[in-house]
N, C-alpha and C positions, 0 to 999 in steps of 0.2 A: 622727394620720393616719400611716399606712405609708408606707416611702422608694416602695414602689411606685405608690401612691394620688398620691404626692406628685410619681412621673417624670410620672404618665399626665397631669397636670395641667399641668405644665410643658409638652408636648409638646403643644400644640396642635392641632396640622396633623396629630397622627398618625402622624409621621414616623419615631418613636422605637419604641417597645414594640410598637406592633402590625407596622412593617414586619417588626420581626427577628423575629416569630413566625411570620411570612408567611401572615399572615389580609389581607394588603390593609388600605389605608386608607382613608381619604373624601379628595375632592377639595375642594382649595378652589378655586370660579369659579362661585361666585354673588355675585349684587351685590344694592344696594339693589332694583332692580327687583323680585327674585325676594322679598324679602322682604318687600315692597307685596302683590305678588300671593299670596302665602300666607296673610298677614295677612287678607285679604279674601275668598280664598277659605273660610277656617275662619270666617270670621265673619258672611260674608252669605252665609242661607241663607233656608228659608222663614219661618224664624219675623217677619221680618220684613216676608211680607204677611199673617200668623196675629196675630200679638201686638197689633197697634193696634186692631182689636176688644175686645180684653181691657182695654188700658189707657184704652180712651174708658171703659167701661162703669166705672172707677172714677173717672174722671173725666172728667166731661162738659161741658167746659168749654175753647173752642179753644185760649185764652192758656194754662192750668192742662197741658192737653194735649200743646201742643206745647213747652211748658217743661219738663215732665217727662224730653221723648227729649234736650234741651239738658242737662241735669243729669245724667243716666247716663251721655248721651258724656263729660261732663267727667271723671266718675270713672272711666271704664274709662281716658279718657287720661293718668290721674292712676297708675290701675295700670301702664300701656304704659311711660311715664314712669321708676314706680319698678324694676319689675325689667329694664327696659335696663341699668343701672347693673350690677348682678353679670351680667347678659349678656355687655353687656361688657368687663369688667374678667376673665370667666371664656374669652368665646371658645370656650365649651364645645358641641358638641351635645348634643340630649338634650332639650329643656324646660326645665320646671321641676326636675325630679329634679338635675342637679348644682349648680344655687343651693342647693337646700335640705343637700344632703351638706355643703359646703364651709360651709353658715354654720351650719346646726345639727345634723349628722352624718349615720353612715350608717343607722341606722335610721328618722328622720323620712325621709331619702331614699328608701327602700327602700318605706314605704308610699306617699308619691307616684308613683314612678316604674309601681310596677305595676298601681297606680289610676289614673293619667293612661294607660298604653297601654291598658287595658283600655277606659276611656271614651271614647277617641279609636277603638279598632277598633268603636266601636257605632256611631259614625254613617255608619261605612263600608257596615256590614250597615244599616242605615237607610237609607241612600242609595238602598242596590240596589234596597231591597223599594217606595222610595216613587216611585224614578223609574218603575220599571213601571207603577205605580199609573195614573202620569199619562200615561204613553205609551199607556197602551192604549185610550183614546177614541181614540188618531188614529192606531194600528195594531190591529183588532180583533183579529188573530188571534194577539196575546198573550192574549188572554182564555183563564183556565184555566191560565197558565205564569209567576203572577208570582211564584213562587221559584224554577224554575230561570231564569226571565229576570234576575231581582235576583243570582245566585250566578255568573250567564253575566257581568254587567256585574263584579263584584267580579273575576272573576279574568281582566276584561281588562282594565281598570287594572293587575292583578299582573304581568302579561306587556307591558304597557307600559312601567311606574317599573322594571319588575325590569332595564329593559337599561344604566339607568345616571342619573348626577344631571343629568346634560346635557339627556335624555330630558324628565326630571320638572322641570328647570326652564322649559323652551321648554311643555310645555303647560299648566304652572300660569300661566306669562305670559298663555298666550291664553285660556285660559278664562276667567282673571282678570278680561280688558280685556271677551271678549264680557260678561258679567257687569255687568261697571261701566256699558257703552254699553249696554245693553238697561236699565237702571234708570236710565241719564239718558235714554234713549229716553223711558220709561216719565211721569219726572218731569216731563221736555216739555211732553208731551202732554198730560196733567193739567193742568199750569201755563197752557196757550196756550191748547187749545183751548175752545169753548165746551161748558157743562153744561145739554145738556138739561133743561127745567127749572129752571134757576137752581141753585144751590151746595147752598142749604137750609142754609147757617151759623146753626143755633141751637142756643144754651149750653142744657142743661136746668136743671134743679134739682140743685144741689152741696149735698152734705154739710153738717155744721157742726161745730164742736167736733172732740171726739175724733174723730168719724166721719172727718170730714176729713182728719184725722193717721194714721187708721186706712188712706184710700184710697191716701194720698198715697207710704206707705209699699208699700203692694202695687204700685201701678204702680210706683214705681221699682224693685222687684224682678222685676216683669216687665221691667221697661226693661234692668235689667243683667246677664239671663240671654240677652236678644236679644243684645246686644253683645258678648256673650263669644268670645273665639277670637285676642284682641290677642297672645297667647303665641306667636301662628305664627311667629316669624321666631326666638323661642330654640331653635327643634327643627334648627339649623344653622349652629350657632356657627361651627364648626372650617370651615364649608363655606364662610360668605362671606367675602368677600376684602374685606380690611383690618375687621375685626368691629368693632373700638373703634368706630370711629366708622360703619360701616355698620347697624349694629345698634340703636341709637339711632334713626340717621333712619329705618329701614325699621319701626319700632313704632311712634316720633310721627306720621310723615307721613301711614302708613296709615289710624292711628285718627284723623285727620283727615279723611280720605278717605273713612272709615265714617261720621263723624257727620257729614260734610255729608248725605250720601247719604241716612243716614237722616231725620235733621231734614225735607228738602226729598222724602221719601215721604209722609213724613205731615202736611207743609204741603200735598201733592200731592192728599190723599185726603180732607186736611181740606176743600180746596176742590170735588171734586169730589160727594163725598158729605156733608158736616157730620156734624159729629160725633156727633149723634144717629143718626143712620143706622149710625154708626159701632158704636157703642155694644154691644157682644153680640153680634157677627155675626163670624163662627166663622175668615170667609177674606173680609178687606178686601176686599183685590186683586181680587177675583173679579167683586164686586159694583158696585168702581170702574171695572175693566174690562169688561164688561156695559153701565154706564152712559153712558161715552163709546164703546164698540165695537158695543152691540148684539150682535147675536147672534157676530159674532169676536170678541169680550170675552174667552171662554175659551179662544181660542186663543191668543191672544196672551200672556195671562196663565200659560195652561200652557206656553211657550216660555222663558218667563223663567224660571220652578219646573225647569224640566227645564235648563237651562245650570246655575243656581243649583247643582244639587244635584252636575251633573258636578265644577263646581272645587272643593266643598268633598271630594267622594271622594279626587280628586286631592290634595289638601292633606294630608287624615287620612292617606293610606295614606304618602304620606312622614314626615311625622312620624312616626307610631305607630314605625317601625322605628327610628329612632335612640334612641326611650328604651330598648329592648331590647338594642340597639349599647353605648349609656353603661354600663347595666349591668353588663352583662358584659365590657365591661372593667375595671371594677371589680368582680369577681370576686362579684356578687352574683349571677350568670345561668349557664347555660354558656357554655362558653368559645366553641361554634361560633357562638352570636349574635353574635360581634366580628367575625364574616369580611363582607368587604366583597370585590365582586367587579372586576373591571379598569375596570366605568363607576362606580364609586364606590358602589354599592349595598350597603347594610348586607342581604346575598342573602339569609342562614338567616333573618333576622330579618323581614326582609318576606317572607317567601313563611308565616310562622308570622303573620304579623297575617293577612296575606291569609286563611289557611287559618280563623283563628279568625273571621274577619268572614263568611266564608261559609257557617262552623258556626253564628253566631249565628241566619243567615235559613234553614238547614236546621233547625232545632230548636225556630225562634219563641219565640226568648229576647232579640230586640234590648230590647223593652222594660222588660222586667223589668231588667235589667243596665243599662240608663239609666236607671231610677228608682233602685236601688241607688248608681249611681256618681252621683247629683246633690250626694249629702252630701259624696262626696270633694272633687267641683267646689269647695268653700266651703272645706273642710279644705286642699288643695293651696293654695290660694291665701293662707290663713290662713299658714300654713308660709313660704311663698315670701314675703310682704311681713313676716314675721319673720325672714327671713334675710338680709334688707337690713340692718336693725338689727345682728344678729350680723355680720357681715360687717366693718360700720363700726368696732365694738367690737373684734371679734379681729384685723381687719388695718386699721387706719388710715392705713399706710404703701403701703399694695398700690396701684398708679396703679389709676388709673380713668379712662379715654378719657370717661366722661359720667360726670354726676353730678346725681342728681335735683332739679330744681328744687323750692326751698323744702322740702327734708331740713331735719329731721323731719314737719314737722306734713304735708308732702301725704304721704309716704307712711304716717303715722301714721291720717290718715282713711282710707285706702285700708284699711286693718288693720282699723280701726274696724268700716268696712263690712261685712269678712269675718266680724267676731266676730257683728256683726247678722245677718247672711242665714243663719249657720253657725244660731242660736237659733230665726231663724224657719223653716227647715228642719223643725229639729226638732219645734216648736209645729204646723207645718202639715203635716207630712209622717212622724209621728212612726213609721208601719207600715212605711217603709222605711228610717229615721231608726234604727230599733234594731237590725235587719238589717247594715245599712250597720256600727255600732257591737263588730255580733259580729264582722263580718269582720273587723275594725279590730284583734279581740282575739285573733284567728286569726293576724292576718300578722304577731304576735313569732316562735310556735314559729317558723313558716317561713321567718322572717328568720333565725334563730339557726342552723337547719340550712344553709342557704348559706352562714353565716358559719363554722360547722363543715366543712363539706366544700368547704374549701380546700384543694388538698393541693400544692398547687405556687406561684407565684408568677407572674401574666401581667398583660399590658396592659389 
C-alpha cells in the first residue's frame, strides 16, 4: 500500500489530503438514524409486493412459505452483521469498494467499485421510468411523457442532494418513516381487518424429493435478491458521527427492521389472500389490495409503490456518489470526483451519476445494464465477505469497534452463500452471465491505465 493510500486511510473525516488540495471534504453529522433510513430505503422497494407471487408458486405451502422470508432475513442479517466489522473498524465511505482495497487490494477494488456505482445509478434511472408508470392512472396527462417525466424526477432529486448531506439526510429520514408507516399501515389492515370471503388458507400440493430441494433453493434466492440493499449505511462511513459503533447498530437494527416488516407482509397476504391465490400472480399487493379495498385497492397500493420508489432514489443517488468520491481519491478516478462542495456533497461526482441515470432512461438501457450488473451483485459481495477473512489475517491487531458474531462460521456461510447464487447466476442466467464475464476481462486493461496515468500524488 502507498504512504498516500495509506494517509487517505488514516484521515478519516477528510481533514487531511483532501482539505489541503481544497476539493472540500465530507461532513460528519449523521447518526444512526440516517443509517436506518438508507438501509431501508435501498432495500424496501417494489420487489416486495412482486416477489411473494414468485416465491408462493415454489412453494405453496404457508408454514414452508413464510419460513422461507425468516431464513433470507437471517442471512442478509448475517451479511449486515459481517461487513459492519471492516465498516467499522475502516470508517470509510464509499460501499463495499474500500473493505474490498484494504483486504484484498486495489484491483478486486477497482472492479467493485465501478460495478457497484454503475448498478446503484440503474435503479435511479429505474426509479424515474417506473414512478411515471404508476403516476400516470392518477395524473393522465403524463400519458405520452414517461421519459422526460422519469428524467424530470431524476434530476430533481440532482438539484435536491446536490445542496448538501444535511439536505439528503432530513429527506432520506422522511421518506424513510413515510415508507415504514404505509407498510405497517398496510400490514394493519391486512392483519385486523376482515376478508371478504374468508382468508382461503389452502397449502396445495409440494414438491418431493429433489424437486423440493430444487423449489426450496429458488425461493430462497428470490428471497435474497428482495432483501438486498443492507450495504446502505457503508456508503458513509466518514459522514456518521462516532462510525465504530454507529455503524453496526444502523446495519443490525435496520435489517431488523426489514425482516419484521417483511415477515409480517407476507403473513399479511398470506391471510388475506392464501397462498394459492398467491401463487403466480405477477403483483401480490395489487390483488390483496383489491381484496380488502375494492375498487381503491389500487389506489392505495399505488401510493405505497410511488413513496417506496421516492426513498429508494433518494438513497441510490447518495450513495452512487461517494463510490466515485472513494475512488478518486485513491487515484483510481479523476481527481475532480474528490471535490466536495461547502454542504458536503461529493458535486462532480453526483451531478455525473445523475447525468448517467438520466442517460440510461434517455437511451432505454436501464434494463439491459441491470441484467448485466446482477452477476456483479454476487461477485461484489463474494469479494467483500472475503475481505473479512483477509482483514482478520493481515491486521489482527487493527481495533475493531464490532466484531462479527460467531466469526468464522456466520460470516463463512454468508461467503458460502455468495459462492451459491454467483453458480446459479450463471446456470440460470448464463446470456448475461458471459457478457457480465467479458466485461469483467475488460476492466484489467482499464484498471492498469488509471493505474498508469498517475502522475502526481493526491488525496
Amino acid at each position: 500500500m502507498s504512504d498516500t493510500s495509506e494517509l487517505i486511510e488514516r484521515t478519516v473525516d477528510g481533514a487531511g489530503p483532501a482539505a489541503a488540495t481544497g476539493r472540500g471534504r465530507l461532513h460528519r453529522v449523521l447518526g444512526v438514524s440516517f443509517g436506518i433510513a438508507v438501509l431501508i430505503g435501498n432495500t424496501i422497494l417494489i420487489g416486495i409486493l412482486r416477489t411473494p407471487g414468485d416465491v408462493a408458486a415454489q412453494l405453496p405451502h404457508p408454514a414452508l412459505f413464510i419460513g422461507i422470508w425468516i431464513v433470507g432475513g437471517l442471512y442478509a442479517l448475517i451479511g449486515a452483521a459481517s461487513l459492519a466489522e471492516p465498516g467499522a473498524m475502516l470508517g470509510r465511505s464509499g460501499g463495499q469498494y474500500p473493505i474490498v482495497r484494504r483486504g484484498l487490494g486495489e484491483y478486486p477494488a477497482f472492479v467493485v467499485g465501478w460495478s457497484d456505482w454503475i448498478s446503484t445509478c440503474g435503479p435511479i434511472a429505474l426509479g424515474g421510468m417506473v414512478f411515471t408508470e404508476y403516476l400516470q392512472p392518477l395524473v393522465p396527462a403524463l400519458a405520452g411523457w414517461k421519459v422526460p417525466a422519469g428524467v424530470g424526477l431524476v434530476l430533481l432529486f440532482g438539484f435536491l442532494l446536490w445542496r448538501g448531506i444535511r439536505i439528503g439526510d432530513l429527506s432520506q429520514q422522511v421518506l424513510s418513516a413515510a415508507k415504514a408507516l404505509a407498510f405497517g399501515g398496510l400490514i394493519t389492515v391486512c392483519l385486523l381487518v376482515p376478508v371478504p370471503g374468508g382468508s382461503g388458507v389452502i397449502a396445495r400440493a409440494l414438491p418431493s424429493g429433489l424437486a423440493l430441494v430444487t423449489s426450496i433453493l429458488l425461493a430462497l434466492q428470490l428471497v435474497i435478491y428482495t432483501y438486498d440493499g443492507w450495504t446502505g449505511p457503508l456508503y458513509f462511513g466518514e459522514e456518521t458521527k462516532d462510525a465504530g459503533r454507529g455503524m453496526p447498530r444502523s446495519m443490525v437494527l435496520g435489517e431488523v427492521l426489514v425482516i419484521l416488516i417483511y415477515v409480517l407482509v407476507n403473513v399479511a397476504f398470506v391471510r388475506v389472500l392464501g397462498v394459492s391465490r398467491m401463487a403466480g400472480d405477477p403483483f401480490v399487493a395489487a390483488t390483496a389490495g383489491k381484496a380488502l379495498f375494492g375498487a381503491n385497492g389500487d389506489l392505495v397500493i399505488r401510493l405505497i409503490v410511488l413513496i417506496a420508489i421516492l426513498s429508494g432514489m433518494n438513497a441510490c443517488a447518495l450513495m452512487a456518489a461517494r463510490i466515485l468520491h472513494a475512488m478518486s481519491r485513491d487515484r483510481l478516478l479523476p481527481a475532480s470526483l474528490a471535490t466536495v462542495n461547502a454542504g458536503g456533497t461529493p458535486s462532480v461526482a453526483h451531478w455525473t451519476t445523475i447525468g448517467v441515470a438520466a442517460g440510461m432512461i434517455l437511451t432505454g438501457t436501464v434494463d439491459s445494464v441491470l441484467a448485466l450488473c446482477a452477476f456483479f451483485f454476487v461477485v461484489n459481495y463474494s469479494m467483500s465477505f472475503l475481505s473479512v477473512f483477509a482483514l482478520r489475517r493481515k491486521e489482527p491487531d487493527t481495533p475493531r469497534p464490532w466484531r462479527v458474531p460467531g466469526f468464522p462460521y456466520t460470516t463463512g456461510l454468508a461467503l458460502l452463500g455468495s459462492f451459491a447464487f454467483l453458480a446459479g447466476s450463471m446456470v440460470t442466467d448464463w446470456s448475461h452471465s458471459w457478457r457480465s464475464m467479458v466485461l469483467l476481462a475488460l476492466s484489467y486493461p482499464v484498471y492498469r491505465a488509471a493505474v498508469r496515468g498517475r502522475l502526481s500524488p493526491r488525496a
